[in-house]
C-alpha positions as CSV (number, residue, x, y, z in Angstrom):
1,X,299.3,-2.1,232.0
2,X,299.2,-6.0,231.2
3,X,297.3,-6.6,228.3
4,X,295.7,-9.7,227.6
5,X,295.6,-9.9,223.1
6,X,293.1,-12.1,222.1
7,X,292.6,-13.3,219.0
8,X,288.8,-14.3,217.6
9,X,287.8,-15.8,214.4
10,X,284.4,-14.3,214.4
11,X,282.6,-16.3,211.0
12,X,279.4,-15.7,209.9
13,X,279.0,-12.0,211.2
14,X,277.6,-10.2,208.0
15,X,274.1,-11.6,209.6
16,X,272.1,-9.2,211.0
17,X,272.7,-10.8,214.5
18,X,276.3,-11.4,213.9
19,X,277.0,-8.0,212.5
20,X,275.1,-5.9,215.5
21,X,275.0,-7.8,218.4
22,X,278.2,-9.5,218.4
23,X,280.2,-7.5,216.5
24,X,279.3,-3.9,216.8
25,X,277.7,-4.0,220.7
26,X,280.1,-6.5,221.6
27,X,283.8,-6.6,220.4
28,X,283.9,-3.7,218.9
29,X,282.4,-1.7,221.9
30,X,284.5,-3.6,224.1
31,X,287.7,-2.4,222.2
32,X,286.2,1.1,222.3
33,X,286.2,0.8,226.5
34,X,289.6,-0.3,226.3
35,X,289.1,-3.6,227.0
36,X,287.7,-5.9,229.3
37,X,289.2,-5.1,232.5
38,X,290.3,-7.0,235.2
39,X,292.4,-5.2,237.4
40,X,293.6,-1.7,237.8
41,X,296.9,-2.7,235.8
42,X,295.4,-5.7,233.7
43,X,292.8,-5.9,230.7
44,X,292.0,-8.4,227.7
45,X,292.1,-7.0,224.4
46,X,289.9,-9.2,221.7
47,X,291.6,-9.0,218.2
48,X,289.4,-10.3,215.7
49,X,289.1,-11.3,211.8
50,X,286.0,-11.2,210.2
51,X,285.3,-14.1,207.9
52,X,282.1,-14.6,205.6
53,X,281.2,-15.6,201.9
54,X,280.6,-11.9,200.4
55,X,283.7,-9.8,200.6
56,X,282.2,-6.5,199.8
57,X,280.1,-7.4,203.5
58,X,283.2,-8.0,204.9
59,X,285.1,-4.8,203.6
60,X,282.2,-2.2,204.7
61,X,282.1,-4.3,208.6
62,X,285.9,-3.6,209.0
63,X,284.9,0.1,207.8
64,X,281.9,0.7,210.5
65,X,283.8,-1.9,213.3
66,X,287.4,-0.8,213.0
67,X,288.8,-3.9,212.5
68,X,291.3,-4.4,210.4
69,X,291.5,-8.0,209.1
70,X,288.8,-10.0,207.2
71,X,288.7,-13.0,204.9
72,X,286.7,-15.1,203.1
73,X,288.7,-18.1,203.6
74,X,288.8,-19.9,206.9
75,X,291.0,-22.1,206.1
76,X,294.1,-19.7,205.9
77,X,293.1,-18.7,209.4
78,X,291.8,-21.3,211.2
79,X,295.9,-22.9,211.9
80,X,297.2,-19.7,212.6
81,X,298.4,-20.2,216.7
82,X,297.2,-15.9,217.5
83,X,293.5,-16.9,217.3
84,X,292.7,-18.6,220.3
85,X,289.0,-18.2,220.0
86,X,287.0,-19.6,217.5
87,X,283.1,-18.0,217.2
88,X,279.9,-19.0,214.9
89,X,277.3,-17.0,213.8
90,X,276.8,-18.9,210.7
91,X,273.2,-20.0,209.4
92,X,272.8,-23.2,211.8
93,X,273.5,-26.0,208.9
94,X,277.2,-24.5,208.6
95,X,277.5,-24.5,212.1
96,X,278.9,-28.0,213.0
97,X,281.3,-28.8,210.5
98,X,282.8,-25.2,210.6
99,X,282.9,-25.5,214.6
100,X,284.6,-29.7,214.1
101,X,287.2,-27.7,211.6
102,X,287.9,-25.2,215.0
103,X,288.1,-27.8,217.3
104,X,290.4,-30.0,215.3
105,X,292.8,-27.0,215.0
106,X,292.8,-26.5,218.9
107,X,290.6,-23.5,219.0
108,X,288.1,-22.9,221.7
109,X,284.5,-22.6,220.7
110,X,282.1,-19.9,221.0
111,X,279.0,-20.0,219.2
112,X,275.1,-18.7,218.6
113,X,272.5,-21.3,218.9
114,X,270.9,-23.2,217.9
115,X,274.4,-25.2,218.6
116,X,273.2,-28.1,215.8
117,X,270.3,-29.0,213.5
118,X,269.7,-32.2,215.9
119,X,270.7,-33.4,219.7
120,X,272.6,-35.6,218.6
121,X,275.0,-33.4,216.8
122,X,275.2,-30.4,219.0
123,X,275.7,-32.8,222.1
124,X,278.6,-34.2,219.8
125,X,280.3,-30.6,219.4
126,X,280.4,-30.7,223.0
127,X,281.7,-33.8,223.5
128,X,284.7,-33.4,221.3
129,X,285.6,-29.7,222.1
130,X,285.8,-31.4,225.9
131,X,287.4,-34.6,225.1
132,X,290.0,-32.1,223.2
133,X,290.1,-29.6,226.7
134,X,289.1,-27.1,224.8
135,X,286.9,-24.1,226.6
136,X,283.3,-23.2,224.8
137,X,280.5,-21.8,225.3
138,X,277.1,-21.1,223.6
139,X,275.1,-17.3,223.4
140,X,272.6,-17.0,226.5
141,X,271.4,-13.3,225.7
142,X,268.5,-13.6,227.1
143,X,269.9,-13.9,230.8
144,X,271.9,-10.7,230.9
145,X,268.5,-8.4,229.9
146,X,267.4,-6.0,232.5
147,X,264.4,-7.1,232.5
148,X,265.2,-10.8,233.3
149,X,268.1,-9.4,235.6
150,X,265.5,-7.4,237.9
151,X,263.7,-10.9,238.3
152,X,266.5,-13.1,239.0
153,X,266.7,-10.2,241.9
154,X,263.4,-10.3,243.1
155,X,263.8,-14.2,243.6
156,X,267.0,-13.8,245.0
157,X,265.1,-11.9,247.7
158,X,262.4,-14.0,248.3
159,X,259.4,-11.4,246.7
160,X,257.7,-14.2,245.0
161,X,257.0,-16.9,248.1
162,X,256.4,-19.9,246.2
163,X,256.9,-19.5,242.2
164,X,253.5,-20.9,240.8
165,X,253.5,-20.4,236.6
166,X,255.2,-18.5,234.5
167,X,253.2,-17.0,231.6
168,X,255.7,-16.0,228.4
169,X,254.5,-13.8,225.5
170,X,256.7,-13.6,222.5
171,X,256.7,-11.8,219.2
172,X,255.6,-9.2,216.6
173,X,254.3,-9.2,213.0
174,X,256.9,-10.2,210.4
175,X,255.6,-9.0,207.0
176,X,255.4,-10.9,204.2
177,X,256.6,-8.9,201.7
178,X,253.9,-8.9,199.2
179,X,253.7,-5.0,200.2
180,X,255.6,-4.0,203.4
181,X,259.3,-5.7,203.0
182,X,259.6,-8.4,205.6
183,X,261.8,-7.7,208.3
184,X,263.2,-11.0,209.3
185,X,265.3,-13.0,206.0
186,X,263.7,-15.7,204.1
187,X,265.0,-18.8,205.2
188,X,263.7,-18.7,209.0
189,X,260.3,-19.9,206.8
190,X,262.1,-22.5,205.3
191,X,262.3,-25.7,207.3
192,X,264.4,-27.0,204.5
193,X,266.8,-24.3,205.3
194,X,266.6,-25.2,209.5
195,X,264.2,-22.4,209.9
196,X,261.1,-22.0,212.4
197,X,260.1,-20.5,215.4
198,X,260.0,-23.4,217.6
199,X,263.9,-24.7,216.6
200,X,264.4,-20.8,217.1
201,X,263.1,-19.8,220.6
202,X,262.6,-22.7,222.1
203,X,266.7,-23.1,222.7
204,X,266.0,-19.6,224.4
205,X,263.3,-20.6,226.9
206,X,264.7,-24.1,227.9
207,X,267.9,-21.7,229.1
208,X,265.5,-18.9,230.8
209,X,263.3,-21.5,232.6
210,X,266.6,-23.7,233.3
211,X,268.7,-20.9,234.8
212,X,265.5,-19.0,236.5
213,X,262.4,-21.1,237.3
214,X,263.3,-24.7,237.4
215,X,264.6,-27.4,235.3
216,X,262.1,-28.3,232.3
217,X,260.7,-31.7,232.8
218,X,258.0,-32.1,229.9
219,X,256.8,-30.1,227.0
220,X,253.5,-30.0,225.5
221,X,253.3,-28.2,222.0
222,X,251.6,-27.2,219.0
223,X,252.9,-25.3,215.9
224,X,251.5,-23.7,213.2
225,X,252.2,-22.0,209.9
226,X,249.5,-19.2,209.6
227,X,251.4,-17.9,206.6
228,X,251.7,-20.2,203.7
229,X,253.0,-17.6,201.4
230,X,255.9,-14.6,201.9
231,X,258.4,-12.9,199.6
232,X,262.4,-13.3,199.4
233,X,265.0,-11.3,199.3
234,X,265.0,-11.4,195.6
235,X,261.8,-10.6,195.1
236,X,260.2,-13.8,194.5
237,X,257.2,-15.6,196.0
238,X,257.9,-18.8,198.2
239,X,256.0,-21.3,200.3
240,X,256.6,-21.1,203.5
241,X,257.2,-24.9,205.1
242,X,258.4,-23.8,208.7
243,X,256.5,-23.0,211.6
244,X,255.4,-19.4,212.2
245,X,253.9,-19.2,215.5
246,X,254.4,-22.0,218.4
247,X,252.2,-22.4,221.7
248,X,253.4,-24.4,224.1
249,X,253.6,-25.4,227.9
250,X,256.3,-26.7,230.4
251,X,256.1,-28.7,233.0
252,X,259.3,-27.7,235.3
253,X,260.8,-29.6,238.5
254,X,259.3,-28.4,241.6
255,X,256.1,-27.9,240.3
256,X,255.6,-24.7,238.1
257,X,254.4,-24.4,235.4
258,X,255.3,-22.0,232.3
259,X,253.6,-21.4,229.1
260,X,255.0,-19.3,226.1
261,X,253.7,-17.9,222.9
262,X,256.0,-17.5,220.4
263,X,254.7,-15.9,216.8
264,X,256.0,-14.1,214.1
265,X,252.3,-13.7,213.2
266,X,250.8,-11.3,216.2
267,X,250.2,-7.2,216.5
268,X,251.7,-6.0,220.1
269,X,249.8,-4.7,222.5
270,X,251.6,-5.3,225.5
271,X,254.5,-4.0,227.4
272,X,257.8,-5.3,225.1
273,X,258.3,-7.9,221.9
274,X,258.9,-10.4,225.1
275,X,257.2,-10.5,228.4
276,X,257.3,-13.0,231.1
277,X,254.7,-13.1,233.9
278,X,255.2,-14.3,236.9
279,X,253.0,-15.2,240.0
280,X,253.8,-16.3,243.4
281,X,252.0,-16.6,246.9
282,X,253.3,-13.4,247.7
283,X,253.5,-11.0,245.1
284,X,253.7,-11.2,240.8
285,X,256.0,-9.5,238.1
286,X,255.6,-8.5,234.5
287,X,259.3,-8.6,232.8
288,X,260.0,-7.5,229.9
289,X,263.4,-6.6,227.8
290,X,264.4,-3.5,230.3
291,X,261.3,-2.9,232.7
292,X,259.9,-4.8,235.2
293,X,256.6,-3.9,237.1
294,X,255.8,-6.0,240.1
295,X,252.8,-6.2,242.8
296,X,252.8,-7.5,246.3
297,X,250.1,-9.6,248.0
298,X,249.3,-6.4,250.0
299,X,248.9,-4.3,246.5
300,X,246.1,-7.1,245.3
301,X,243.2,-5.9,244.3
302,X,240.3,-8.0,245.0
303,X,238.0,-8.0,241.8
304,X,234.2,-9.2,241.6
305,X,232.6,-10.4,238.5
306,X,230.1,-8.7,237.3
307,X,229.9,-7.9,233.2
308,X,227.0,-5.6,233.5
309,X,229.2,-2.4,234.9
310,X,232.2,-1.0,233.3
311,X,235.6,-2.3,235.5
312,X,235.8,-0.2,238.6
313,X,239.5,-1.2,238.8
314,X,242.4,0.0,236.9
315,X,244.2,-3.4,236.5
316,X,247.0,-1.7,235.7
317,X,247.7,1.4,238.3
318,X,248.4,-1.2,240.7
319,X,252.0,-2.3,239.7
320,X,255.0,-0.7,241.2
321,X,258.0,-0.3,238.9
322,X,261.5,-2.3,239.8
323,X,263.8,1.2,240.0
324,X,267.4,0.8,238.1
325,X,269.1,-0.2,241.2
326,X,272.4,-1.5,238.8
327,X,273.9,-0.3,235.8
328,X,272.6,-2.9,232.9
329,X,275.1,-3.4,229.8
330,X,274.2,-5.1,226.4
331,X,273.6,-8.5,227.1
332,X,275.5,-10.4,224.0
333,X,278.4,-8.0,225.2
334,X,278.0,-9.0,228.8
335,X,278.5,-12.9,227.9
336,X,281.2,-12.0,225.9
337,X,282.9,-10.6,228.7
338,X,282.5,-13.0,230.9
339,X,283.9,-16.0,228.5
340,X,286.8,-13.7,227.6
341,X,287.6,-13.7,231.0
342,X,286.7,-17.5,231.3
343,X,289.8,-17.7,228.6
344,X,292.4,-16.2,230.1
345,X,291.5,-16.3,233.6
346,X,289.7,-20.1,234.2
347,X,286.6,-17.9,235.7
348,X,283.3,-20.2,235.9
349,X,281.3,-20.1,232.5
350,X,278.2,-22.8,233.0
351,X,276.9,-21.9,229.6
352,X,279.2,-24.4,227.8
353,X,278.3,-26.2,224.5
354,X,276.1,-28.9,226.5
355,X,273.4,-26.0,227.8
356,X,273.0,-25.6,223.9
357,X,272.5,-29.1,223.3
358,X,269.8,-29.1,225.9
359,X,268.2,-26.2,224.0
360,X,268.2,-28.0,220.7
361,X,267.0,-30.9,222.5
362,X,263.9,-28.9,224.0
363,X,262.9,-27.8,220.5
364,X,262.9,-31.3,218.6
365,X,260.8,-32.6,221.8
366,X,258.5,-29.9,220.9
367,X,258.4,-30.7,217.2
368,X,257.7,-34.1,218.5
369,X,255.1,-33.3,220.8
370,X,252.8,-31.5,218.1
371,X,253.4,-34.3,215.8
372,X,252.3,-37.1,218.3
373,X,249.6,-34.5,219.8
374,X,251.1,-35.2,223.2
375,X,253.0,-34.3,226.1
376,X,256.8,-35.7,225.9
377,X,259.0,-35.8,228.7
378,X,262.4,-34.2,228.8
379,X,265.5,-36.7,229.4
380,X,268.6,-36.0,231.0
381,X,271.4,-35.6,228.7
């Protein structure tokens, strides 16, 4: 058996996303399988060290991940030829300097997103890691979900006709902590601290509607901060400055149109935390994480108005369910599979360091579309 040793410099995974979709899910349940395999006699083995500020984090990760190294100082690591990879899960105002230090030591770049705190510097960071011919990419979760997966299927068969709008719902209650312990940390209400909803989900719609739906042309946007007040993680009141919920619509090439909610400020009642409608001249789809539900022109049901009778319809027993037709992995571990093999074998990765950019890009047009009260159009980059 050929094995393929990789070497990652994973920084910034004692985050909760760090710690259990990248780490746990990903690299460590990849070196649980044995490895990403590529042939019958041929696999790639990710070696990583785990690097953060708190040691005691670091020391219980190796504990529940298996792995053996850790440190709390990049710098004795990030010289050191075996790592070929370097990733970032880092809050997003570390990001870019830690990610320059990688690409000045010749590593190639993997990172979450948001890829900067402005366009300007997370289109740098691709530019450089490029100019160096260095290999990177940026965390597209969202497009390895069942749920998105079935749809990308349906289109691929032509169920839709012609794609009209796309309706997004997105979110749950984050508590504030006064009585019920918040659920999300601190500093994603701090806009101080690069927190808010719309820096944080809007770099995941511009990739969804980019890679599914259509290219975004325009945005139109408003944000809010319903909460003013929430609790820390020490206990302590603090004014929240960053937006909390974010409506917002998309104008995409070819003529759809897509609107998304995004709040960490709604109850759910509705089929997941995210749920993307679609409708089409010939049939519509609810997606959400894992499940999709669709109905075909023929399926339709023709409703009347008529508020003075209880509904005679059950607007809901007319969806089919998409059946699990393919096995679905985790979908951080299912990008990380495909860049490890984008290392060592030169397989296509689109989802470079520029797709990030665009994502950033999408949410400061949106920041400046609520402050101008307008719709702003979306430049190529």
């Amino acid at each position: 058996m050929k094995t393929h040793t990789i070497g990652i410099i994973m920084n910034g995974v004692t985050g909760r996303m760090g710690t259990n979709q990248h780490l746990l899910r990903s690299i460590k349940a990849i070196r649980e399988q044995g490895g990403v395999k590529l042939s019958a006699d041929e696999v790639i083995m990710p070696d990583p060290i785990l690097v953060g500020r708190n040691e005691a984090k670091l020391k219980d990760l190796c504990e529940r991940s298996g792995v053996e190294k850790y440190t709390t100082d990049l710098d004795s690591v990030i010289n050191d030829p075996h790592y070929q990879i370097y990733f970032d899960s880092q809050v997003t105002g570390r990001r870019a300097a830690a990610v320059k230090k990688a690409i000045k030591a010749g590593k190639n770049i993997y990172c979450e997103k948001p890829t900067g705190t402005s366009t300007e510097e997370a289109l740098e960071l691709y530019e450089i890691c490029t100019k160096a011919g260095l290999k990177n990419g940026v965390v597209q979760d969202k497009l390895w979900l069942p749920g998105m997966l079935k749809l990308k299927r349906l289109m691929e068969n032509d169920f839709f006709g012609e794609i009209l709008s796309v309706r997004g719902e997105f979110g749950y209650w984050v508590f504030e902590g006064h009585s019920v312990p918040a659920q999300r940390p601190s500093w994603n209400y701090r806009k101080e601290d690069d927190g808010g909803i719309i820096v944080d989900m809007l770099c995941h719609w511009r990739y969804v509607l980019d890679h599914l739906f259509g290219k975004v042309k325009a945005v139109s946007c408003l944000g809010a901060t319903h909460i003013e007040e929430r609790i820390d993680e020490q206990g302590k009141p603090y004014k929240a400055t960053a937006d909390d919920a974010c409506y917002a619509t998309f104008e995409l090439e070819g003529g759809v149109i897509a609107q998304f909610n995004s709040s960490w400020t709604t109850r759910v009642r509705r089929d997941d935390l995210l749920t993307l409608h679609v409708d089409g001249t010939k049939g519509s789809a609810v997606a959400g994480l894992r499940e999709c539900v669709t109905q075909h022109y023929g399926n339709t049901p023709k409703p009347v108005w008529n508020p003075d009778i209880a509904q005679p319809i059950d607007f809901f027993a007319g969806w089919q369910d998409v059946p699990e037709q393919e096995l679905f992995d985790n979908a951080f571990k299912a990008q990380w599979e495909l860049f490890l093999k984008h290392i060592v074998k030169d397989t296509p990765f689109p989802w470079d360091l520029k797709e990030g950019a665009k994502g950033v890009q999408l949410a400061e047009k949106g920041i400046e579309s609520w402050e101008k009260r307008c719709w702003v159009d979306i430049e190529e980059l």
